[in-house]
C-alpha positions in Angstrom: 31.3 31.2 24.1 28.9 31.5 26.6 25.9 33.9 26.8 27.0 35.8 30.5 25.2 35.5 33.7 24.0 38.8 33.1 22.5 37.8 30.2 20.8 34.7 32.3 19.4 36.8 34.7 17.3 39.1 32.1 16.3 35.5 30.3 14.9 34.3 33.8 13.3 37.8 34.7 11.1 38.1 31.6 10.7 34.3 31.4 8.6 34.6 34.7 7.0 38.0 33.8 5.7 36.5 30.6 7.6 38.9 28.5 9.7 37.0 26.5 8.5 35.6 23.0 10.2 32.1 21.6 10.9 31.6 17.9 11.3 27.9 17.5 12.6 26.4 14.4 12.8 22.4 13.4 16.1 21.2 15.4 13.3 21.6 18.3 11.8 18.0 17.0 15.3 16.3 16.6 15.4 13.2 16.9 11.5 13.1 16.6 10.9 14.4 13.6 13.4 13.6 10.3 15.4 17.3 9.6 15.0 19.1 6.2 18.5 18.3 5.0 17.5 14.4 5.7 14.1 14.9 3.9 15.7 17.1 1.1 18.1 14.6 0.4 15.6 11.7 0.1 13.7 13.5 -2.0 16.2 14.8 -4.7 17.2 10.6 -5.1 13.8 9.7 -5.3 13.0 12.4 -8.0 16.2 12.7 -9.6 16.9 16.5 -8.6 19.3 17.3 -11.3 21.5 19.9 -9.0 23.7 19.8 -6.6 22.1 21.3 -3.4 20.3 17.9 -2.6 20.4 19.1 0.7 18.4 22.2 0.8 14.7 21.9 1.1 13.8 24.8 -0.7 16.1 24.1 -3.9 14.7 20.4 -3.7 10.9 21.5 -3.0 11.3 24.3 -5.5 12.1 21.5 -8.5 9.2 19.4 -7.4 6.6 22.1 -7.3 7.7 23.1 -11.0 8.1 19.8 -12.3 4.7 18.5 -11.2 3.0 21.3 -9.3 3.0 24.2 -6.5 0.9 21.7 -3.8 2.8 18.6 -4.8 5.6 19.3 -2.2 3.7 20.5 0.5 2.0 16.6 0.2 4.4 15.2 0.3 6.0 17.1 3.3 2.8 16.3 5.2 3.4 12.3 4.1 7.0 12.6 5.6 5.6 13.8 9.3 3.0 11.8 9.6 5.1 8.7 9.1 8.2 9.6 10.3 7.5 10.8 13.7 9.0 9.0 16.5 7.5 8.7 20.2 7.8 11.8 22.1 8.9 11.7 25.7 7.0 14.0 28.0 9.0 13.2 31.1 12.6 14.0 29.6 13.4 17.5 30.4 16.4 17.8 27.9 14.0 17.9 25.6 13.6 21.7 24.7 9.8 21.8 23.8 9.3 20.6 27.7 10.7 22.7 28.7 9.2 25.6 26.9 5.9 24.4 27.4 6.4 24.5 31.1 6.8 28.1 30.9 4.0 30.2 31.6 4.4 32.3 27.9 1.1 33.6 26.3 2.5 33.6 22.9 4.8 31.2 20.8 6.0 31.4 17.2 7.2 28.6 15.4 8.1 27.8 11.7 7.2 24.3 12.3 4.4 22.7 10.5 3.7 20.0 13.1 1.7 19.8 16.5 4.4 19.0 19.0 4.6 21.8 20.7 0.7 21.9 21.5 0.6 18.4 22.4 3.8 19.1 25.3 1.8 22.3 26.1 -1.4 20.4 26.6 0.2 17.3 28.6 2.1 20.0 31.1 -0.4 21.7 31.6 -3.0 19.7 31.9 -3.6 19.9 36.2 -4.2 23.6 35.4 -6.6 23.1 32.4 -3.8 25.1 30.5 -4.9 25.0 26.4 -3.2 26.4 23.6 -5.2 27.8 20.5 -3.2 27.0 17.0 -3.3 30.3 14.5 -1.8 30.2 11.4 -0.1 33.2 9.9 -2.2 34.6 6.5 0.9 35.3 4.0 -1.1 34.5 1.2 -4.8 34.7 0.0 -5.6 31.3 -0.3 -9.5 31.2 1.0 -8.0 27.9 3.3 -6.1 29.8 5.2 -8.1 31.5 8.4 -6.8 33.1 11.6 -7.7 30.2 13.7 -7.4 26.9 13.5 -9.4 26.4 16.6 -12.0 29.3 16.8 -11.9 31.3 19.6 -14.6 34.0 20.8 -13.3 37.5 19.7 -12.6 38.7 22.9 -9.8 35.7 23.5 -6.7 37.0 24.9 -3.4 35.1 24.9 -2.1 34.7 28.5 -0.1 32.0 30.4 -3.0 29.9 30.8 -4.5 30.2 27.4 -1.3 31.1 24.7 -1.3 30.9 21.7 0.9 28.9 19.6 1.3 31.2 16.0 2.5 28.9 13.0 4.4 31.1 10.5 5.2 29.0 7.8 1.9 27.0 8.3 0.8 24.1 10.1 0.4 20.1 8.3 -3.1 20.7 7.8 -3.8 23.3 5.6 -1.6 22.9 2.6 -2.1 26.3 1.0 -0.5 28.1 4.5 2.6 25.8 4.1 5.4 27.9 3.5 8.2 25.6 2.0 9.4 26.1 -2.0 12.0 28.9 -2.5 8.9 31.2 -4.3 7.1 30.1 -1.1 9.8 32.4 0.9 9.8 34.9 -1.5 6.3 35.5 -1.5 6.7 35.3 2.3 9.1 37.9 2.7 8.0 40.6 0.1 4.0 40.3 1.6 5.3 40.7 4.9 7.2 43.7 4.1 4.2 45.6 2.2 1.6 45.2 5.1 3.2 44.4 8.6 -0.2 45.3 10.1 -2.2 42.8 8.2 0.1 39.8 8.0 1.0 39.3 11.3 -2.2 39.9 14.3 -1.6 42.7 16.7 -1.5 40.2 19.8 1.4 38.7 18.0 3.2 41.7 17.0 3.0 43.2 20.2 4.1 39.8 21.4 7.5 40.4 19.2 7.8 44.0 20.2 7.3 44.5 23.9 9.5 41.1 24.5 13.1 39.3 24.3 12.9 36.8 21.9 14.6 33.7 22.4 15.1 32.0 18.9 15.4 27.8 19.3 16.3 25.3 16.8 17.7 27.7 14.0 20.6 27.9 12.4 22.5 31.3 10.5 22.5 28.9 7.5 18.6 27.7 7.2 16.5 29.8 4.7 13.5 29.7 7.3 15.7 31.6 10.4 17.1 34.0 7.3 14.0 35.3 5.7 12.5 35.1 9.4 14.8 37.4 11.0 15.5 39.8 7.4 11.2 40.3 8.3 12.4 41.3 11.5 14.9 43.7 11.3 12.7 45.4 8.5 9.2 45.5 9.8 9.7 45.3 13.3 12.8 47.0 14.7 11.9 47.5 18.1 11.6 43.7 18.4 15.4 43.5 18.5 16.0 46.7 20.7 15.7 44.4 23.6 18.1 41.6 25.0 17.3 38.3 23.1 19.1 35.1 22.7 19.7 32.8 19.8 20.4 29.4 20.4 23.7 28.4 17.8 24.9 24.7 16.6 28.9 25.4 17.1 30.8 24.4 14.8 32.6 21.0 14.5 36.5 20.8 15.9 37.5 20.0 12.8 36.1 22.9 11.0 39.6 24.4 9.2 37.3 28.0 10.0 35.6 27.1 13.2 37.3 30.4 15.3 36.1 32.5 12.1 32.5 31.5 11.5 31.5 31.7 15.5 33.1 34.9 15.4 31.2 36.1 12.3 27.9 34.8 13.9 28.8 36.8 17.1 28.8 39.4 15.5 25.9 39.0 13.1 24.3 38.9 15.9 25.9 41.0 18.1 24.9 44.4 16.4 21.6 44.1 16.7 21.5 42.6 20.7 21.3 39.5 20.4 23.1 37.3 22.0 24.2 33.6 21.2 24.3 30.7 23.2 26.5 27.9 21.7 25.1 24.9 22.0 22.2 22.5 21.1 18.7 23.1 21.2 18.8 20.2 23.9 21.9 21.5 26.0 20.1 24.9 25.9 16.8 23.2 27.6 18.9 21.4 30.0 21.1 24.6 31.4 17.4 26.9 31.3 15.5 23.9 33.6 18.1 23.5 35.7 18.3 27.9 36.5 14.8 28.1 36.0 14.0 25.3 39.1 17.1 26.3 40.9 15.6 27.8 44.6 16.1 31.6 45.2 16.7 32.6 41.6 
């Protein structure tokens, strides 16, 4: 299913006006970047995980940080990015962080640890001078972890030609703001629900709350988009008063309860406003470049 042409026509709207947010998760940087389930898998061989969700990061990362240490992980996941990344393609526009980089947003919020998304940002914008500042999201007291990666005078405003790219669960070069062991989400979760107003800037709440928000490269099942959007509809409920999108992997033909889970995502979804677009990350970017450069739209 389909979000509706109505639906469309808000997206577009705030998508020139600047007043839609996008929360973009790691299926973003497929094909690029190795997934979790792929890295959670090599992992639990390599260090004989003794359980049987070798597929979920969390589990996996959880079991190394308490077998050796907390930081251990977080190395590792930092070795994995560095020499796993493939080439990146700035001319393809199927591919969804073009695509989003192209669009004249002040803020984005990902729960990505790499620098893609700056790097498309910065190549599409460069005839403008357009430059994203990196911040990092303070859900812990580490000392290493600082508002800005790059420093920016105190006046700096996030706009369309200066946004701001907001790492949530941490960015590859400061370990300590890496959000990635189950305690890791935890800890996440409960310090964003006893101070909203300190953990998350008010350039970025504001950001959340007077926009849609168009969530890219998450699924219903992944631990990051589920303690990401519980935040949500705790601390910031106006955030989902508005019309916003999620962008949903259907499920497989073959499913035996394929009519039954879409229908439970729907409405998951559906009583809260959001709407869900069935499809890739990628056939989402292609369908939104093609309206968005369509003439007299």
């Amino acid at each position: 299913m389909k979000i509706e042409e109505s639906d469309w026509h808000i997206l577009l709207t705030r998508l020139r006006a600047g007043t839609c947010t996008p929360f973009l998760g790691a299926a973003v940087n497929h094909g690029i970047l190795p997934l979790g389930a792929d890295i959670a898998r090599n992992w639990a061989n390599r260090f004989d995980y003794p359980l049987d969700s070798k597929g979920d990061l969390a589990k996996v990362a959880q079991y190394l940080a308490i077998k050796y240490d907390h930081t251990h992980p977080k190395e590792l996941i930092r070795l994995e990015l560095a020499n796993a990344q493939k080439p990146f393609d700035f001319n393809n526009d199927d591919e969804p962080l073009n695509v989003l980089a192209k669009l004249p947003l002040p803020v984005y919020i990902t729960t990505n640890y790499d620098d893609l998304l700056c790097a498309a940002i910065e190549h599409h914008g460069q005839a403008s001078n357009r430059k994203p500042a990196i911040e990092l999201c303070k859900w812990n007291k580490s000392p290493a972890l600082q508002p800005l990666l790059f420093k920016r005078g105190s006046r700096f405003k996030a706009s369309a030609e200066t946004p701001v790219v907001y790492h949530l669960h941490g960015h590859r070069s400061v370990v300590d703001s890496i959000v990635l062991t189950e305690d890791d989400y935890l800890d996440f979760l409960v310090n964003m629900s006893k101070d909203i107003d300190s953990f998350l800037p008010p350039r970025i709440q504001e950001a959340i709350t007077a926009s849609s928000l168009l969530f890219v490269g998450y699924s219903l099942a992944n631990i990051d988009f589920r303690v990401l959007f519980r935040g949500l509809r705790g601390n910031l409920e106006a955030a989902l008063e508005k019309m916003s999108i999620a962008v949903q992997l259907p499920y497989d033909n073959a499913h035996p309860n394929k009519l039954k889970a879409e229908e439970y995502v729907t409405r998951y979804f559906g009583d809260i406003k959001v709407r869900v677009y069935w499809g890739t990350a990628q056939q989402f970017a292609r369908e939104l470049w093609h309206r968005w450069s369509a003439p007299n739209v």
